[in-house]
C-alpha positions in Angstrom: 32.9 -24.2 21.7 30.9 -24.5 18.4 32.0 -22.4 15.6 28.1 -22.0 14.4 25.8 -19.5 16.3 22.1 -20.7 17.3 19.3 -19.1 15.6 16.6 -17.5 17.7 13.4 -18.9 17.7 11.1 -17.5 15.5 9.2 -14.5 17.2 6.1 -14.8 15.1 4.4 -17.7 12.7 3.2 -17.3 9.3 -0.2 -18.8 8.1 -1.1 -19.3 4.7 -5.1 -18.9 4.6 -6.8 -20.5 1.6 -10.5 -19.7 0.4 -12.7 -21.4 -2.1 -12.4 -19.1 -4.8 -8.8 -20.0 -5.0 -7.1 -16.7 -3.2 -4.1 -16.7 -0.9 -3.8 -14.7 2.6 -0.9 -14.8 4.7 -1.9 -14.3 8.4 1.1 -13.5 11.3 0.9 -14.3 14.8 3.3 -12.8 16.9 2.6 -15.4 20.2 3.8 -19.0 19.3 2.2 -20.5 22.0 -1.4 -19.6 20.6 0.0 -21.1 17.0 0.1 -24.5 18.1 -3.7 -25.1 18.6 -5.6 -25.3 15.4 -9.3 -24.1 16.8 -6.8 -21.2 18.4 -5.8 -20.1 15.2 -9.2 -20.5 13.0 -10.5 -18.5 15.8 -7.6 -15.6 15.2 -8.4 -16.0 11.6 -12.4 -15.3 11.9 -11.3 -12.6 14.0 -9.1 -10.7 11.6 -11.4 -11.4 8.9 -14.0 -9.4 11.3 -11.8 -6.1 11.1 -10.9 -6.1 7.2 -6.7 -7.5 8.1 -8.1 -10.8 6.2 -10.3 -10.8 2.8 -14.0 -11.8 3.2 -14.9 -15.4 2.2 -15.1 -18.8 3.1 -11.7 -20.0 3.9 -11.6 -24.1 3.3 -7.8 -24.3 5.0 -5.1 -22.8 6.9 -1.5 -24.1 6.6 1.8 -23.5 8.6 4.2 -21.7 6.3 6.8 -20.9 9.2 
């Protein structure tokens, strides 16, 4: 019996969106399975910046944060 519980796995992943002007957005996505394709989540990202959740502007990178 271990003495140390298991965590859960994370329900949702955190993006960190970066644009060329220097400016941080943190995007969520609450199905992991669509975080683990890159062209899945730049998609997602185009997407939110289409209905205002994301600031306008070219974004040169998007990073895993958890």
């Amino acid at each position: 019996m271990s003495m140390f519980r298991k965590s859960t796995p994370a329900k949702s992943v955190i993006f960190a969106v970066n644009y060329d002007d220097a400016r941080t957005a943190y995007l969520w996505i609450d199905n992991p399975a669509k975080a683990n394709d890159n062209r899945i989540v730049s998609l997602i990202a185009r997407a939110q910046q289409e209905k205002g959740s994301l600031p306008e502007g070219t974004i040169t990178s998007i990073k895993r944060v958890r």
